[in-house]
C-alpha positions as CSV (number, residue, x, y, z in Angstrom):
1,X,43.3,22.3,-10.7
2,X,41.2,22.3,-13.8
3,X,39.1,25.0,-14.3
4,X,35.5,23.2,-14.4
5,X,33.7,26.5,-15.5
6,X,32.7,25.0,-18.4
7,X,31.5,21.1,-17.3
8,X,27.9,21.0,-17.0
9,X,26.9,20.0,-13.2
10,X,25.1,16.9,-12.4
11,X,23.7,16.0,-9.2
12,X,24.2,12.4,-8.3
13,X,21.8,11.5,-5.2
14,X,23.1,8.1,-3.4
15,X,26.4,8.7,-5.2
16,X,28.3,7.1,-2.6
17,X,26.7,3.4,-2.9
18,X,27.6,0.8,-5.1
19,X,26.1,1.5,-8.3
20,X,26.5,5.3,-7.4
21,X,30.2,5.7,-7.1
22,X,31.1,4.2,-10.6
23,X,28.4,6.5,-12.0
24,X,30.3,9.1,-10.4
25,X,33.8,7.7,-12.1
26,X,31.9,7.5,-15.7
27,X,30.6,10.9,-14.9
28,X,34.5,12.3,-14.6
29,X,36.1,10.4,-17.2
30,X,33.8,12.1,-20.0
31,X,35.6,15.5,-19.1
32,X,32.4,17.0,-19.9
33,X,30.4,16.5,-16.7
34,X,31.0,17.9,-12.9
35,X,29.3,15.0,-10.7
36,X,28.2,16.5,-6.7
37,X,27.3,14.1,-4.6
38,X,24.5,14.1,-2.6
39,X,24.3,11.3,-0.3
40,X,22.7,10.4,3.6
41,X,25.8,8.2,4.1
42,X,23.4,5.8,5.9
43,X,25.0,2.7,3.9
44,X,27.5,3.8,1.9
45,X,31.3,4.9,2.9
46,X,32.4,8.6,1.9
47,X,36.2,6.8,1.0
48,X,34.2,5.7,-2.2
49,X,34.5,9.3,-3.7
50,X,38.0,9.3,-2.6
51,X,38.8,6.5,-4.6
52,X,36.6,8.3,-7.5
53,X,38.8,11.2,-7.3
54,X,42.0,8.8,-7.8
55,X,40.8,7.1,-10.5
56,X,39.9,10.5,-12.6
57,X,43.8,11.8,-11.7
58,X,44.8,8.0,-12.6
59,X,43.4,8.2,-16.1
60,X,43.0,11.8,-17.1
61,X,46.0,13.4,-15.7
62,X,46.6,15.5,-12.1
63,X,44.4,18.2,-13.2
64,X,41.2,15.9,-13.2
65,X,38.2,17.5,-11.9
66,X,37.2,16.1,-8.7
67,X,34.3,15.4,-7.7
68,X,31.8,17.3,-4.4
69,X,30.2,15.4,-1.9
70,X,27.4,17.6,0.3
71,X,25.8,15.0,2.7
72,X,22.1,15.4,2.5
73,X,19.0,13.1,3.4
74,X,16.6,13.8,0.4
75,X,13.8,13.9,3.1
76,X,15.3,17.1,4.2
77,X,13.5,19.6,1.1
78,X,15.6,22.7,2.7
79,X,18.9,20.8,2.8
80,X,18.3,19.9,-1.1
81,X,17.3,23.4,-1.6
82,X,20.7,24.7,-0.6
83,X,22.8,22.1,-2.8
84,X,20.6,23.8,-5.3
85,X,21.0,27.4,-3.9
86,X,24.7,26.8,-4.0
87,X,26.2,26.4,-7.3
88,X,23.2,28.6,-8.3
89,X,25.5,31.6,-9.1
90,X,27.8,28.8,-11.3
91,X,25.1,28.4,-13.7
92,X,23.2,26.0,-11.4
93,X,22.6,22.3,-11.5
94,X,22.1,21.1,-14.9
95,X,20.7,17.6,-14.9
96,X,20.3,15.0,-11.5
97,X,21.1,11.2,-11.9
98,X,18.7,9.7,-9.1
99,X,20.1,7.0,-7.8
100,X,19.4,7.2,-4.1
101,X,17.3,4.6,-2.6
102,X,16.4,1.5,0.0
103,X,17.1,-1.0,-2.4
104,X,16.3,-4.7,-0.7
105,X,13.3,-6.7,-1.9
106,X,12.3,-8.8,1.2
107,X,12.9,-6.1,3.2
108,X,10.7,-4.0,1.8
109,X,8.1,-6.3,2.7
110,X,9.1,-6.1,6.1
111,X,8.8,-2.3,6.2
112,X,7.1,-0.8,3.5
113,X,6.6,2.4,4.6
114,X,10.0,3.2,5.3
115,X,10.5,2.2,1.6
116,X,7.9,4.3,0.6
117,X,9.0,7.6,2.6
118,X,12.5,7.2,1.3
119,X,11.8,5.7,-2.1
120,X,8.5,7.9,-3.2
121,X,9.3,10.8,-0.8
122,X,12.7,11.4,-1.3
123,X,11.9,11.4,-5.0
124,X,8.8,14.0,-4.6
125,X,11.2,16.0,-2.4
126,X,13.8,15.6,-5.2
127,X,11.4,16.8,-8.0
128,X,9.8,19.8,-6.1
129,X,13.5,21.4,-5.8
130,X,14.7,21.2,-9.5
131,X,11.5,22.4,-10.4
132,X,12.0,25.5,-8.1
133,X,15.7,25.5,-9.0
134,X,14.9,25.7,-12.9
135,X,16.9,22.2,-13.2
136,X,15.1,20.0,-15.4
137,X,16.7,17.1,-16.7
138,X,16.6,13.7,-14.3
139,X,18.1,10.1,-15.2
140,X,15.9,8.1,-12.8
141,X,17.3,4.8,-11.4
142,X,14.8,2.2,-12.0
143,X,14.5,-1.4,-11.6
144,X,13.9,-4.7,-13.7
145,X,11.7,-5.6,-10.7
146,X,8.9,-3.1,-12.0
147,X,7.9,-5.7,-14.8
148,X,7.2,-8.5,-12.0
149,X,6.9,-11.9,-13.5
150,X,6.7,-11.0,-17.3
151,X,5.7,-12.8,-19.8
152,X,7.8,-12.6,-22.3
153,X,11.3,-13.2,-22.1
154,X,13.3,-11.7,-22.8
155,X,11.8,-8.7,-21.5
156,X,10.6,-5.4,-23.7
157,X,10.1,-2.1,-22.2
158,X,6.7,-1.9,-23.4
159,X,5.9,-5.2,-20.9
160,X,3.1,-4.1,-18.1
161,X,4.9,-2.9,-15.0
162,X,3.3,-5.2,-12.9
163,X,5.6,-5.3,-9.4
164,X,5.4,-7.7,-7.0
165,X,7.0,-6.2,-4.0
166,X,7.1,-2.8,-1.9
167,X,10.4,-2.2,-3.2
168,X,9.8,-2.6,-7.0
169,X,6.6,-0.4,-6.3
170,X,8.2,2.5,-5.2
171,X,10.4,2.5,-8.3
172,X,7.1,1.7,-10.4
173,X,5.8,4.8,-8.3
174,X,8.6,6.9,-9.5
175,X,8.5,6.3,-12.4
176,X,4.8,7.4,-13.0
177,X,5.7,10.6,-10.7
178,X,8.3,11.5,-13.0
179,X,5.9,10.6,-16.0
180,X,3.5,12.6,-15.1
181,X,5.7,15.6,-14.2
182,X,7.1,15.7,-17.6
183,X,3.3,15.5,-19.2
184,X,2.6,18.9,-16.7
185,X,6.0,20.6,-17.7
186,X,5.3,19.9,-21.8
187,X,1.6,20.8,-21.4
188,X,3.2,24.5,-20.3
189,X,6.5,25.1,-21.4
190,X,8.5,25.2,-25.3
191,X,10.3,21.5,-25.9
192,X,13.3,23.0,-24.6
193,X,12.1,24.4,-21.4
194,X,10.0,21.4,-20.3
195,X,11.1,18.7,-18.1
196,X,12.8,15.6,-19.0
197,X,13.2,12.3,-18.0
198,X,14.6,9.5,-18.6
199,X,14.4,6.2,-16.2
200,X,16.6,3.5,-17.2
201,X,15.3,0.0,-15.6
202,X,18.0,-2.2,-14.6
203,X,19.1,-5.9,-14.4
204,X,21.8,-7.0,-12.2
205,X,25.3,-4.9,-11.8
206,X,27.9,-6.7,-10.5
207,X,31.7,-6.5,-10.8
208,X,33.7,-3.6,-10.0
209,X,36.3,-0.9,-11.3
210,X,39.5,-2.9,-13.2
211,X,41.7,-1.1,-10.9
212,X,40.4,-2.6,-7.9
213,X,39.6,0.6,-6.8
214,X,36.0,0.5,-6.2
215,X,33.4,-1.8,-5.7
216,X,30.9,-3.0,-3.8
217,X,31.0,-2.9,0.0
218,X,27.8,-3.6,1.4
219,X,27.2,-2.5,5.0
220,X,26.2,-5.7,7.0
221,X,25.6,-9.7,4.8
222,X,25.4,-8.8,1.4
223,X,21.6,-9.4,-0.3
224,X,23.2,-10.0,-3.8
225,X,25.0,-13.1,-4.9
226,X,28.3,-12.3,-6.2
227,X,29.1,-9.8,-3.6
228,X,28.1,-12.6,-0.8
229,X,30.4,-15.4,-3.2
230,X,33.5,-13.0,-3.4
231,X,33.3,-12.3,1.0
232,X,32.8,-16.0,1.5
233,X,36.1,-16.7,-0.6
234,X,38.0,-14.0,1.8
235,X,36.3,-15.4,4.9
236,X,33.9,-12.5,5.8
237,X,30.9,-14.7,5.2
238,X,30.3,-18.4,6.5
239,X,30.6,-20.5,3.4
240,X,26.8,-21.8,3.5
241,X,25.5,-20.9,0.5
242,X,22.0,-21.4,0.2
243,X,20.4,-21.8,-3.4
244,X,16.4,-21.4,-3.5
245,X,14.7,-24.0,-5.8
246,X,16.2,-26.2,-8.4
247,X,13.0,-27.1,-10.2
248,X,12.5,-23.5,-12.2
249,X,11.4,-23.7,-16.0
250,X,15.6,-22.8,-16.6
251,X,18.3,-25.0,-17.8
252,X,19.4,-25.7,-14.8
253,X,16.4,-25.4,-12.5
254,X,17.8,-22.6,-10.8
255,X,17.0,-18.9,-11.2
256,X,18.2,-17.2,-13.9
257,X,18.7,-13.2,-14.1
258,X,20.3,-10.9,-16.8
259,X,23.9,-9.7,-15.5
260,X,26.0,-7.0,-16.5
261,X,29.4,-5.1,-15.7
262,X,28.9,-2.5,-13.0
263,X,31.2,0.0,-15.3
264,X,28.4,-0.6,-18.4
265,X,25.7,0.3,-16.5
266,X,27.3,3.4,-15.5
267,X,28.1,4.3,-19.0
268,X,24.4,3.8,-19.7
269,X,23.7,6.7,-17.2
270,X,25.9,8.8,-19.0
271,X,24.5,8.3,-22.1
272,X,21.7,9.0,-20.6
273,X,22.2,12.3,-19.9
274,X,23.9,12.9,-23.5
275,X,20.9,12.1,-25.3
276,X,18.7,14.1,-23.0
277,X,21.2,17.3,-24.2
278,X,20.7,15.9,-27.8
279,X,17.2,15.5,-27.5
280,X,16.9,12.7,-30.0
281,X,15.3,10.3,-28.0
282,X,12.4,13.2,-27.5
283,X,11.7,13.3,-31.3
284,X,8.1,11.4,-30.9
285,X,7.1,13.0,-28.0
286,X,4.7,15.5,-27.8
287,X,2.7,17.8,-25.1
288,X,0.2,14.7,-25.0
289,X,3.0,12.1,-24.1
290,X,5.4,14.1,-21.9
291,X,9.1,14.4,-23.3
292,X,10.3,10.8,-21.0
293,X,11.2,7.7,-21.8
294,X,11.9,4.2,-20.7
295,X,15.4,1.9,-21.0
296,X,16.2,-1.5,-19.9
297,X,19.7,-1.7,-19.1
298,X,21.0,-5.7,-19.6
299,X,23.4,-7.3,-21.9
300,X,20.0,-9.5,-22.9
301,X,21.3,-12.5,-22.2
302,X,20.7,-14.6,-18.9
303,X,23.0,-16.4,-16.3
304,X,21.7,-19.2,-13.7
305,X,22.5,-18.9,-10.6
306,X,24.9,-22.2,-10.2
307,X,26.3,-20.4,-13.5
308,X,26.8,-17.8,-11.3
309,X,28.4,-19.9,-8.7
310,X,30.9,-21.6,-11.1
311,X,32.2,-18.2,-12.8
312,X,32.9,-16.8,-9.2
313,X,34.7,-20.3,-8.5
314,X,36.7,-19.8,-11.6
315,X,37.5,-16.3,-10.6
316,X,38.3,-16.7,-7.1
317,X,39.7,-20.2,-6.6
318,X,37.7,-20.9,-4.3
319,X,35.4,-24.3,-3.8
320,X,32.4,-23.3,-3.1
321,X,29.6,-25.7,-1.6
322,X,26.0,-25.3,-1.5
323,X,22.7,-26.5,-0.6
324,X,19.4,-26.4,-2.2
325,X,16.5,-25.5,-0.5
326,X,13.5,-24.2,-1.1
327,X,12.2,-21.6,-3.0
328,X,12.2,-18.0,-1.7
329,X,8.8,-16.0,-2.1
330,X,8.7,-13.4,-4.7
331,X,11.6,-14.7,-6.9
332,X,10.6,-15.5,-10.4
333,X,12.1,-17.8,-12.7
334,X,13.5,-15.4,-15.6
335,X,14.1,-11.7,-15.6
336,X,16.6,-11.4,-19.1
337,X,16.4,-8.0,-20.6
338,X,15.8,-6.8,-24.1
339,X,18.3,-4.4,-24.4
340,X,17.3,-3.6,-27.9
341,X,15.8,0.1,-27.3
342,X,18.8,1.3,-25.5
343,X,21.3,0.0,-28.3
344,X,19.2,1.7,-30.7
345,X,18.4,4.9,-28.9
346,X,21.3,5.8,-26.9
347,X,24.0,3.4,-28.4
348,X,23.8,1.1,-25.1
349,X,25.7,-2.3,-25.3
350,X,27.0,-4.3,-22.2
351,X,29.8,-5.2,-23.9
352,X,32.0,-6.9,-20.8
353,X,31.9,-10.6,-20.5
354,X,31.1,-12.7,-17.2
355,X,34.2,-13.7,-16.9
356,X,35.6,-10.0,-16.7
357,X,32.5,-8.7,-14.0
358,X,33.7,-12.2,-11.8
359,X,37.5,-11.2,-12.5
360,X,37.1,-7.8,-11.5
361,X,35.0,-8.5,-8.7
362,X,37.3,-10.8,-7.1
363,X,40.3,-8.3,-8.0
364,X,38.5,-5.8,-5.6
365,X,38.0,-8.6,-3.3
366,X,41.0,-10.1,-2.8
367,X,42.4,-6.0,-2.2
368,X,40.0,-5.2,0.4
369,X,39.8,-8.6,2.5
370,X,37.6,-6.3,5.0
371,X,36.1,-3.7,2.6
372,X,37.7,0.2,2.1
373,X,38.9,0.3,5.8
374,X,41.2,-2.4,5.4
375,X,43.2,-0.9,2.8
């Protein structure tokens, strides 16, 4: 095995989950990181990181690092501690991507305060061991949903977070948390000792790995709409899709949201963390302002949902039929990134077309009829 003495260790929390587990695979393929995963395994499946571990050996050779999975609930502030404690005499943790989270709108409505004991908790929990650990560099997993129905489309980071759910709260909630934690650090400690964050507000992943790999396997119906299209092609879902509205200020009438390939969003956390160990992104920052900043994470460009519905039947083969209905409380209209920021700062650019997330989406699909455990 390689000798991974010299990788820099990064804590991935929810590193098992969708968005999570091709974090871990960027994270592996830079040959400069070591990703441990912590993770509840509540609604994730622990084969993911297998499959993370055969894509690294895939591309980079049998000697690929491999990456460590610790299963650990992030309300549990002595079983974080010890993750910490562990690799302590490695030269410790060196940065935490925070990905870990109850991640469904509606529900959140329907119980708040579980989202707000995992969500806000879990972070605080989070926060309170790198500072005792001396680890202070966190990539926070935020959400487009913090801007609420914006005003301008598309949508600049310096809109007014203005959620309109539990769910997009907590990550509102966060955010400020982590704000303010770097505004106490700076206010106390030399720019290179303080604490730094970075939160990087996201659009809509989908796709998966182009080997087929990896994807996303949702425990239970799947809340998203390409994940629900490519099980209803296989015959894991009842093929009655439901569309909510037609008569939205869009093209089409139908809701329109800002996708992007899974694999770019995960190569925005990763340079992430690579300008936080530059420290570029920092250079206007000061003891007043906190050394943290804000990224939206889109290609900037916006899909409808019955675009949606025709890429995935282009993809999959498969004839989809639908009904309109009504609209669904809390969705809004438009929610298009400006990716500008990122592309400028950290040399972001969703690059990979819709056809490619729908393609490779329906590649892991038509592989996994019946998700991991059916391969």
């Amino acid at each position: 095995m390689v000798d991974t003495s010299s990788l820099k260790k990064v804590l991935v929390t929810g590193g098992l989950g969708y968005i999570g587990s091709h974090v871990v695979v960027s994270l592996l393929l830079t040959g400069k990181y070591l990703p441990i995963v912590i993770d509840n395994c509540h609604n994730a499946y622990p084969e993911a990181l297998k499959r993370c571990a055969e894509i690294a050996r895939d591309e980079l050779g049998p000697d690929a690092p491999q990456p460590l999975l610790r299963q650990v609930d992030l309300r549990e502030a002595s079983a974080i501690d010890k993750v910490f404690d562990e690799f302590a005499a490695e030269g410790g943790i060196w940065a935490v991507v925070h990905l870990a989270a109850l991640k469904a709108v509606g529900e959140s409505g329907e119980i708040p305060l579980a989202y707000y004991r995992v969500n806000v908790g879990g972070s605080i929990s989070l926060m309170e061991a790198m500072e005792k650990h001396n680890c202070k560099n966190l990539v926070f997993s935020s959400s487009a949903t913090v801007y609420g129905t914006p005003k301008i489309i598309p949508i600049p980071e310096t809109s007014p977070l203005q959620p309109e759910s539990a769910y997009g709260r907590t990550k509102a909630m966060v955010e400020q948390i982590l704000k303010d934690v770097c505004v106490a650090s700076a206010g106390k400690e030399s720019k290179d000792a303080a604490f730094k964050g970075v939160s990087v507000r996201y659009f809509n992943p989908a796709g998966a790995h182009p080997s087929g790999k990896l994807g996303e396997e949702p425990m239970g119906k799947p809340g998203n709409l390409l994940p629900l299209l490519a099980q209803m092609a296989v015959g894991r879902q009842k093929p009655d899709l439901k569309v909510f509205g037609d008569d939205y200020p869009t093209p089409d009438g139908t809701c329109v949201r800002d996708y992007l390939h899974v694999m770019d969003l995960a190569h925005g956390h990763v340079l992430a963390l690579d300008a936080i160990a530059k420290g570029d992104i920092f250079a206007n920052c000061d003891k007043s302002t906190g050394y943290y900043r804000a990224f939206n994470l889109g290609k900037g460009k916006g899909m409808s949902v019955l675009n949606m519905v025709e890429a995935m039947r282009k993809a999959s083969g498969f004839d989809y039929k639908y009904e309109i209905v009504g609209r669904r409380v809390g969705d809004v209209p438009d929610l298009t990134a400006d990716p500008a920021l990122a592309e400028k700062e950290l040399g972001f650019r969703a690059d990979r077309t819709l056809d490619e997330m729908c393609r490779d989406l329906w590649n892991f699909q038509s592989k996994h009829p019946n998700g991991y455990l059916s391969s």
